[in-house]
N, C-alpha and C positions, 0 to 999 in steps of 0.2 A: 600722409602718415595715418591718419583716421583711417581712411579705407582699407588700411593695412591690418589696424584691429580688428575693425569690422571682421574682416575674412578671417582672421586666426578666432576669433570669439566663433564663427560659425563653423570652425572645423570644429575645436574644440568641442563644442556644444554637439555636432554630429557623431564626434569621436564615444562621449558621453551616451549618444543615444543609444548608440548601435551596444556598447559594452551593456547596458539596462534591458537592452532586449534580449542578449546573448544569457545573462542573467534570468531574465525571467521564464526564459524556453528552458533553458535549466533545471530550475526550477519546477517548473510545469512537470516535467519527466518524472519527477518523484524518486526515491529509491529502490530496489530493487527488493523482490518480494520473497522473506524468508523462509524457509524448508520447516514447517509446523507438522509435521506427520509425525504420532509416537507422541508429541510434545502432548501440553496439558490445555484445556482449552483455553483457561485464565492467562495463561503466554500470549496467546493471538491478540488479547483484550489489550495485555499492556506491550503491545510491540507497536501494533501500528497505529496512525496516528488517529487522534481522537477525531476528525471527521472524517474520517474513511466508515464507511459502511459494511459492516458483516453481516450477512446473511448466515444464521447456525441450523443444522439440519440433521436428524439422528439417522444414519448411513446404515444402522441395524437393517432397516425395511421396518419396525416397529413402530413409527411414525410417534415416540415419543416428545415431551416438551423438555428443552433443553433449559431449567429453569436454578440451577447450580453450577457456574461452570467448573467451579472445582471436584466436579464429579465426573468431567468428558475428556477422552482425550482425544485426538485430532487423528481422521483418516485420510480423509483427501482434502483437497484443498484447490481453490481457481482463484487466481491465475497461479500458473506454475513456480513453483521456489525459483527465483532470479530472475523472474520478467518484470519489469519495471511497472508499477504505481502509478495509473493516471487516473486517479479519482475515481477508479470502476469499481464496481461493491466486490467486497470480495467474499466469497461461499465455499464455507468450513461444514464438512461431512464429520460427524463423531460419534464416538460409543462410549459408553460409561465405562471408567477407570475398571479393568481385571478382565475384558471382556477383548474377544478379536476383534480385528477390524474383518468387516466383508471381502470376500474375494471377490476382484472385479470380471 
């Protein structure tokens, strides 16, 4: 009858594992990456999550500093609206609010 434990505690425990790993690959994926184009650049700040890395870069060709963000708003943007978040910095092209965005 011990031995019987035994073996149900180690399925169990296996069962457990395998669900924590499914979980953390999960996880790991992140969620998927929303359509900021037209938005304001202060949205990008508060969407995603705080250690995620952005990269901001004025998309004019003007090579000004993007030191307000509620003065930019969003042209392009990497990775694509809906490709999934795996910890890769993400790099927001902007122009100042009234102004077009660049033709690519």
């Amino acid at each position: 009858m011990k031995v019987q434990l035994k073996r149900a505690g180690v399925v169990v425990g296996g069962a457990a594992a395998a669900t924590l790993v499914a979980v953390t690959t999960a996880a790991a994926a992140g969620p998927p990456m929303p359509d900021f184009r037209g938005r304001g650049l202060m949205h990008v700040f508060s969407a995603v999550d705080y250690r995620t890395r952005v990269d901001v870069h004025d998309a004019s060709g003007f090579n000004r500093h993007v030191l307000w963000p509620l003065s930019w708003k969003v042209c392009t943007q990497s990775p694509a609206a809906g490709k999934q978040l795996t910890g890769q910095t993400v790099t927001i092209g902007v122009v100042k609010n009234g102004e077009k965005c660049p033709k690519k």
